[in-house]
C-alpha positions in Angstrom: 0.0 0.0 0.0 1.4 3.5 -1.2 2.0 6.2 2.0 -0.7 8.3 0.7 -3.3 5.6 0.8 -2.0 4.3 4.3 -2.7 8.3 5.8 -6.3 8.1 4.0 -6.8 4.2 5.5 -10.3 4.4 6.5 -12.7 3.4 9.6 -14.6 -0.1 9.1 -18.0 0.4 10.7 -19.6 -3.2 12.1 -23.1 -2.5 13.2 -22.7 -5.7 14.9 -20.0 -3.5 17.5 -22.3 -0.7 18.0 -23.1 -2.1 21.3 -20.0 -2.6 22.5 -17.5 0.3 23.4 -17.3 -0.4 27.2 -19.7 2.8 27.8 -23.1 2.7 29.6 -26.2 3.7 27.5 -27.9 5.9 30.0 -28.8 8.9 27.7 -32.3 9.5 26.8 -34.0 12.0 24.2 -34.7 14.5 26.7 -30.9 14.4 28.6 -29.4 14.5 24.8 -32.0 18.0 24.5 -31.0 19.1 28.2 -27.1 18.5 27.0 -27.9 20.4 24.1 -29.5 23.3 25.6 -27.0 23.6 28.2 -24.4 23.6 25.6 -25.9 26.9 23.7 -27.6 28.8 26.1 -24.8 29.9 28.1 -24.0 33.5 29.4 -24.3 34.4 25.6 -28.1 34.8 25.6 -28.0 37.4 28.3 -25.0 39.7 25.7 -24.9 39.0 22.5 -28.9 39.6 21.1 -28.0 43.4 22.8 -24.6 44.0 20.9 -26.2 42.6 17.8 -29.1 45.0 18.2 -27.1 47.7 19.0 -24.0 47.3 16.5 -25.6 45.4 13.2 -29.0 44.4 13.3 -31.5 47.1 15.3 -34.6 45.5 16.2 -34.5 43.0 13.7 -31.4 41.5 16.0 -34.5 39.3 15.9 -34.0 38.0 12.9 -30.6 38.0 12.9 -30.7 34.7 15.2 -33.6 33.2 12.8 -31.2 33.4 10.0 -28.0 31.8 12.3 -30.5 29.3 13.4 -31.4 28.2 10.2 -27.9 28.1 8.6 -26.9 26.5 12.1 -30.0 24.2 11.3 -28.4 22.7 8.0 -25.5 21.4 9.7 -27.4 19.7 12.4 -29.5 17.7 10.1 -25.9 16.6 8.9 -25.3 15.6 12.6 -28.5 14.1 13.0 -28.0 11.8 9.7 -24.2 11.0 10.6 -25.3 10.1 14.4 -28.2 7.8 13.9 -26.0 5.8 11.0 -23.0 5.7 13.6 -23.7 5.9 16.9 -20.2 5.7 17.9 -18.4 7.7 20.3 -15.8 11.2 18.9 -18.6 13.0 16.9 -17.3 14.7 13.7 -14.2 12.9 14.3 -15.7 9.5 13.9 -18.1 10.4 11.1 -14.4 12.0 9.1 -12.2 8.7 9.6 -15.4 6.8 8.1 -15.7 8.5 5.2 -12.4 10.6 4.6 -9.8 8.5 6.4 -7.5 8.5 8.9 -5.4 11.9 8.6 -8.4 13.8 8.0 -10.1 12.6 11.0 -6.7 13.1 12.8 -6.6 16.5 11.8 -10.2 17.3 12.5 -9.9 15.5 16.1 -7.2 17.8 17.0 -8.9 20.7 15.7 -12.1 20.0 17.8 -9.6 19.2 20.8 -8.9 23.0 20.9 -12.8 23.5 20.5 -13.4 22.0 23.7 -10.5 22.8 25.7 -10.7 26.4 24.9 -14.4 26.7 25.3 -14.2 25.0 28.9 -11.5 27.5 29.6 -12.8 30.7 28.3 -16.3 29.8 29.7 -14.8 29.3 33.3 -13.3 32.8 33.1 -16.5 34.4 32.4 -17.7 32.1 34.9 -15.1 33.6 37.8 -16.2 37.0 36.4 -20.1 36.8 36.8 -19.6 34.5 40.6 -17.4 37.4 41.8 -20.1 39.9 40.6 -22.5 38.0 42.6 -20.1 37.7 45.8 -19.7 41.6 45.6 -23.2 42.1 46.3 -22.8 40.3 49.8 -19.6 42.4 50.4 -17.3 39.5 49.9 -14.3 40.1 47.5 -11.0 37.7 46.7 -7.7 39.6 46.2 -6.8 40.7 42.1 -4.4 38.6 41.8 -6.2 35.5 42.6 -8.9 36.4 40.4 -7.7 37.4 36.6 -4.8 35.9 34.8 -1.5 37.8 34.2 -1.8 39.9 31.1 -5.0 40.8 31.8 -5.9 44.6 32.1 -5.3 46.0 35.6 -3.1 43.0 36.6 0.9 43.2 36.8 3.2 40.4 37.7 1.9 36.9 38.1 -2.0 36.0 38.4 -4.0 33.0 39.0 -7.9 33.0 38.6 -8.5 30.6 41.4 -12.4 30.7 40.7 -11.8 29.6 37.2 -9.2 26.7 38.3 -11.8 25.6 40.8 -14.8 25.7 39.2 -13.4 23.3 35.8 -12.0 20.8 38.8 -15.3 20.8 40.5 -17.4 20.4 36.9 -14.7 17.6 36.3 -15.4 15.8 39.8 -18.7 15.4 38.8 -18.3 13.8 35.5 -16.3 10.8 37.3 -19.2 10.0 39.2 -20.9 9.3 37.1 -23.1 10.1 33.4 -26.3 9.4 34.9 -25.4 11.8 37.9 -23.9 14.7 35.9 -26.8 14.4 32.7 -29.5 15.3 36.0 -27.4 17.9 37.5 -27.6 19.3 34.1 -30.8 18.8 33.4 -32.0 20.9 37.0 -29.3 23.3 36.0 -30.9 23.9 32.3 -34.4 24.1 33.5 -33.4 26.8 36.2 -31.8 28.7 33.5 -34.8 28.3 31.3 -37.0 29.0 34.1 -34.8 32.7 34.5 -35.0 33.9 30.9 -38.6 33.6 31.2 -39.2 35.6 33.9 -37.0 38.3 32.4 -39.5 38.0 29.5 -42.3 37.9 31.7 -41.8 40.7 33.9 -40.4 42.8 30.9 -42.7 42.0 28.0 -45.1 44.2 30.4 -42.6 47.8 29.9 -42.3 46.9 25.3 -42.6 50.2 23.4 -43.9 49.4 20.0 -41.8 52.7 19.2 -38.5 51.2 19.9 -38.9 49.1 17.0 -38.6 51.8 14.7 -36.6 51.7 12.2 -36.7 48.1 12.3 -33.8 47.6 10.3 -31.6 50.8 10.7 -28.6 49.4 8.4 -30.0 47.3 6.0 -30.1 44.0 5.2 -26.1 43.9 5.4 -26.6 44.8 9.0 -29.2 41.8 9.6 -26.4 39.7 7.6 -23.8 40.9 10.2 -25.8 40.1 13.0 -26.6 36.7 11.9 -22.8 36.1 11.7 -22.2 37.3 15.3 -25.3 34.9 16.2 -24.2 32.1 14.6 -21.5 31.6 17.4 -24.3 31.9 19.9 -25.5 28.5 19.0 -22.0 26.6 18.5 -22.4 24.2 20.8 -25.1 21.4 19.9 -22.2 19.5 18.0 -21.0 17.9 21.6 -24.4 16.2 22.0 -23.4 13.8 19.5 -20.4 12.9 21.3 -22.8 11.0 23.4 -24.1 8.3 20.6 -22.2 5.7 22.3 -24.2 6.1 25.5 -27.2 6.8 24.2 -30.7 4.6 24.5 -31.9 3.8 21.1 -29.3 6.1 19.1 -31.6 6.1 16.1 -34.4 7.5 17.1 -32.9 9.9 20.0 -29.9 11.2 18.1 -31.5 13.2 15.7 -34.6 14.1 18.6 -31.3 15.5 21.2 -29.7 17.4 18.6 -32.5 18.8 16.6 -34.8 19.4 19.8 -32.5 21.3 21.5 -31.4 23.3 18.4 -35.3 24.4 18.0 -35.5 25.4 22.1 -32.3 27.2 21.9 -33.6 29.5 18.8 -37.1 30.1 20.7 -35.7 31.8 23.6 -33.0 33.9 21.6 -35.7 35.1 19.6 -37.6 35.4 22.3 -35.0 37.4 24.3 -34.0 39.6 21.6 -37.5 40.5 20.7 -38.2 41.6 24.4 -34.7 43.6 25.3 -35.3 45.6 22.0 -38.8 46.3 22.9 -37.8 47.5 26.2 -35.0 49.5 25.4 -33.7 51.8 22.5 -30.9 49.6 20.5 -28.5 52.3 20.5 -28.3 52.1 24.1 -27.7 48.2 24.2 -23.7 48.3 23.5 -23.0 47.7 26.8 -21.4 44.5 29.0 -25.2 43.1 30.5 -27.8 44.4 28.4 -30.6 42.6 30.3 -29.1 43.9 33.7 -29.3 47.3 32.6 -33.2 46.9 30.8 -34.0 45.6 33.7 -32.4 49.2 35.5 -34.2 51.5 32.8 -37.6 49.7 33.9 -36.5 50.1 37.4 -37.2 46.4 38.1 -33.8 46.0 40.2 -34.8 43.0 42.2 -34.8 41.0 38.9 -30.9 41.7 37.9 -29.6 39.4 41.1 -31.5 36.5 39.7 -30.3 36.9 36.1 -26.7 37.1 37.1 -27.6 33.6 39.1 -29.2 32.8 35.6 -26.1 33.5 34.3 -23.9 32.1 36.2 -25.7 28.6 36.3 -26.0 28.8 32.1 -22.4 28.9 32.5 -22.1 25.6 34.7 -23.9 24.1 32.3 -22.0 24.8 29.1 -19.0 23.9 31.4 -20.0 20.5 31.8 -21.5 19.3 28.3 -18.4 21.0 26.9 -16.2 18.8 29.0 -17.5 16.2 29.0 -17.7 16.5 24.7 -13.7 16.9 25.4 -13.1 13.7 27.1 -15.3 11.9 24.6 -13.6 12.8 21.7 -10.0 12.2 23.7 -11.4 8.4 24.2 -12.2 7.9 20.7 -9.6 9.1 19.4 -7.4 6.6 21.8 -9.3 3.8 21.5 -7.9 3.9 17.9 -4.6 3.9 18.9 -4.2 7.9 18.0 -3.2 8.7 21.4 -2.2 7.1 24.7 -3.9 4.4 25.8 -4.7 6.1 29.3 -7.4 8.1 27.7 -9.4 5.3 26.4 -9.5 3.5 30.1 -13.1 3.7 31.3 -13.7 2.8 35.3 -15.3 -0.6 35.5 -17.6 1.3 38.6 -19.2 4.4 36.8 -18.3 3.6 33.0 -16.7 6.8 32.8 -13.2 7.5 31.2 -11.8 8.8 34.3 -8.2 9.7 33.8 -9.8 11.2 30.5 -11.8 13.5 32.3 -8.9 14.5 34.9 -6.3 15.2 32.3 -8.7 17.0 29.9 -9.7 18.7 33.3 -6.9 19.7 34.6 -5.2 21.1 31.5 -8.2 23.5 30.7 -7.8 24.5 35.0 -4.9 25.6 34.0 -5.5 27.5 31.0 -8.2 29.2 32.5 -6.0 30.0 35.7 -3.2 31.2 33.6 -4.1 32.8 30.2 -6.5 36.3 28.9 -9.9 35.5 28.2 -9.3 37.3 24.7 -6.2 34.8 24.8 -8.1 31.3 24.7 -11.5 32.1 23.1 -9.2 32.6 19.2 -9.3 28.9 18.6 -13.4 27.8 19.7 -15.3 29.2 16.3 -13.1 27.9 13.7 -12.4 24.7 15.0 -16.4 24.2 15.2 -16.2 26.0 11.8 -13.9 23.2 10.4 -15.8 20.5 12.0 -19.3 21.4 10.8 -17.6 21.8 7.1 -16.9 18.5 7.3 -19.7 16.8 8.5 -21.7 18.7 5.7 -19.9 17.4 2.8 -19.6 14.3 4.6 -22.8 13.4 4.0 -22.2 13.4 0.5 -19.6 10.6 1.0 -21.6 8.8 3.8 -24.7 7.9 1.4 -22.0 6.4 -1.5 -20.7 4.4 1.3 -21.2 0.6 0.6 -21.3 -1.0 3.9 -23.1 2.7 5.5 -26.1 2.2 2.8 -27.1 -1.0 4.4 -28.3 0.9 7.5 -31.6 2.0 7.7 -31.1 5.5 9.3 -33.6 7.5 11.1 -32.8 10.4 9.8 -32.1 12.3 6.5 -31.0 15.3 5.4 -34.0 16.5 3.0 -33.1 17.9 -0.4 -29.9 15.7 -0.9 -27.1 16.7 -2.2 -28.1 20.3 -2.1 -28.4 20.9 1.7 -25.1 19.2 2.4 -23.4 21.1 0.2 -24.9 24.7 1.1 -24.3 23.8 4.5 -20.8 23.2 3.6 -19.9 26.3 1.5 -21.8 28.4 4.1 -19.4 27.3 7.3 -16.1 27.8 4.0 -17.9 31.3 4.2 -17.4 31.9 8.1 -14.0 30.7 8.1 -12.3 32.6 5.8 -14.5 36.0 7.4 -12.6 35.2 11.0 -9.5 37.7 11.7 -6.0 36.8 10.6 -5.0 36.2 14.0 -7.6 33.1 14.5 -6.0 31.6 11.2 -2.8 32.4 13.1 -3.2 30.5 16.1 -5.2 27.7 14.1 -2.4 27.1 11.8 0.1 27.0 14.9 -2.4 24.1 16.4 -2.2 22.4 13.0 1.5 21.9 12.8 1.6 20.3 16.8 -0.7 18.1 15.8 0.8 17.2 12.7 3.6 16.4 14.5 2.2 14.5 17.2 0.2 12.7 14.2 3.6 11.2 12.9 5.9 11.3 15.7 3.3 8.8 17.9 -0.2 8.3 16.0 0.8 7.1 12.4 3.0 4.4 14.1 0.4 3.3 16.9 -3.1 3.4 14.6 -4.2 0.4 15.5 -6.3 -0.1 11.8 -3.0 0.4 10.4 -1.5 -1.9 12.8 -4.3 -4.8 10.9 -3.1 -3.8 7.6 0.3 -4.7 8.6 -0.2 -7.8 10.0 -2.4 -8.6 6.9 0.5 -7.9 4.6 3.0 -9.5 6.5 0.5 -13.1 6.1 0.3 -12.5 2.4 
């Protein structure tokens, strides 16, 4: 076999092993929507439909998140068909080495890697910020330095942002004990959240001035393009529920039910919210850091901003914990086929859970959080997820010529074959190349470690490449 076909040796699927990766199925449709809706609806919801209002899109910031939703919606239906055919643990990674081979999928593995340890990370700063905000308002305050990172405005010498470092340990600890455990910790955690964007709608909806949605569209429809840009990144995110196919009850029919449902909640309540905040207040007065604290201010409903920065604060937990735990899912695929170390593939015979997975992965994003600017480690999350979706668009493409993949009767398809896939595809191509040169920077640094690792460790440990060579070595 020539070197180029070895580093494009693909992933044999065997319904028959489908059931047997050593993880517990626990995961029903409504966890897989919980995981998903904690993955989206972070501290993002109670920002960005305000800066979008206020910078792009006006009042029809509205909008902007129907349009991001619906492009966002074409690559989950790719997700959904590539989940319920292979409900196999390492997401986009997984659905790649089927289809593309192994370097691709090594590539894209390492790529999502930085998604997740970088999301964990950045979220856990803001995380540190909003707790403290909250601790300030009983008069308790921790020292600067043990609260920002050094390089971070306002702090000289050495920092450590103890909150952050904590909180990812703690979000880590209860991952070991357990899926079943941590899926209903999220699950309360999500439907508090929930529960606190609707009363800010409720108690605000009351205060709407149908003036303030004049002009509706101050700058255009370039503007409401803009916005929907800016929005799309508000729901990156669903992509870690399908991390969880290996552990899911009846993959078929809940994979596509997880990832679409929670896709379809997560658009209602930013439409929802943006539709309110504009209502309530001018959009040229939304530029600022909490837009829904400070609505809440010009309606002089005050007693409401201590339970939205809770709301906050717990959307943040949540996206901590799917994201993480999407991280050490993709770190055990990716081992169990000999791409890394074998210590992240070892799952605990007690809670089925990849612990050392989940305590390296943890610790390492403690650290970067502790250690490095928020503006720092957020570069690398959107175009990783960029990358990903890219390829599980197109992938679909290759996933329906596939001769042992068309035996299985999936429960879901993406409608309007090949078209869908392939707008999908070009309009994530479109997104990429609209990032800043610095995030192509940093991505192409990423590339090259991993390309290294790839050949100094994985090419000579695959183990599929390890059964051609034992194949050849009998003929």
């Amino acid at each position: 076999m020539k070197a180029s076909q070895r580093l494009l040796v693909k992933k044999s699927v065997n319904p028959a092993n489908f059931n047997k990766g050593g993880l517990e199925k626990t995961l029903s449709a409504f966890s897989l929507t919980m995981m998903g809706v904690g993955a989206i609806v972070g501290s993002g919801i109670f920002i960005t439909p305000g800066i979008i209002a206020a910078k792009y899109a006006g009042p029809a910031a509205m909008l902007s998140f129907v349009i991001a939703a619906v492009v966002c919606s074409l690559a989950a239906l790719c997700y959904a068909e590539f989940s319920s055919t292979i409900p196999l643990a390492g997401s986009a990674y997984t659905y790649v080495y089927t289809v593309f081979g192994e370097f691709l999928a090594w590539i894209l593995g390492w790529s999502l890697i930085s998604e997740y340890l970088f999301a964990v990370s950045s979220v856990a700063v803001s995380w540190s910020s909003y707790f403290q905000n909250l601790m300030s308002g009983f008069g308790l305050k921790l020292p600067t330095f043990l609260t920002a990172a050094a390089g971070t405005a306002g702090v000289s010498g050495a920092g450590f942002n103890l909150i952050a470092f904590v909180v990812v340990l703690a979000v880590s600890l209860l991952l070991v004990g357990g899926l079943q455990e941590s899926t209903r910790v999220n699950s309360i955690m999500v439907i508090v959240k929930i529960l606190v964007i609707v009363l800010f709608i409720g108690v605000a909806i009351f205060f709407v001035k149908p003036a303030n949605y004049h002009p509706f569209m101050p700058h255009g429809v370039s503007g409401l393009v803009k916005g929907a840009s800016l929005a799309f990144y508000a729901y990156i995110g669903f992509d870690a529920v399908s991390t969880a196919s290996e552990e899911v009850k009846n993959p078929k029919r809940n994979m596509p039910i997880g990832i679409v449902g929670s896709l379809v909640v997560a658009s209602i309540l930013y439409v929802a919210m943006a539709a309110v905040l504009v209502g309530v207040v001018h959009y040229s007065k939304l530029n600022v850091g909490d837009p829904v604290a400070y609505a809440l201010a010009v309606i002089h409903q005050n007693w409401a901003a201590g339970i939205v920065s809770l709301g906050a604060v717990v959307g943040m937990t949540t996206v901590l914990i799917v994201m993480l735990y999407g991280g050490t899912r993709l770190l055990f695929a990716i081992s169990r086929d000999g791409l890394l170390p074998k210590v992240f593939r070892t799952v605990s015979p007690h809670t089925k859970v990849p612990v050392k997975s989940t305590w390296i992965f943890g610790i390492i994003a403690s650290v970067f959080a502790a250690v490095i600017p928020l503006d720092k480690i957020a570069e690398l999350v959107n175009i990783g997820t960029l990358f990903a979706f890219a390829m599980v668009s197109i992938g679909v493409v290759f996933l329906r010529r596939h001769e042992t993949l068309q035996q299985i009767n999936s429960s879901c398809k993406v409608p309007f074959y090949p078209v869908l896939p392939v707008v999908s595809f070009l309009a994530c191509v479109y997104l990429m190349l609209n990032l800043q040169a610095f995030t192509w920077h940093m991505f192409g640094i990423w590339l090259v470690i991993g390309i290294v690792i790839y050949f100094a460790y994985s090419y000579r440990h695959s183990r599929i490449r390890a059964g051609l060579r034992a194949k050849e070595s009998k003929s």
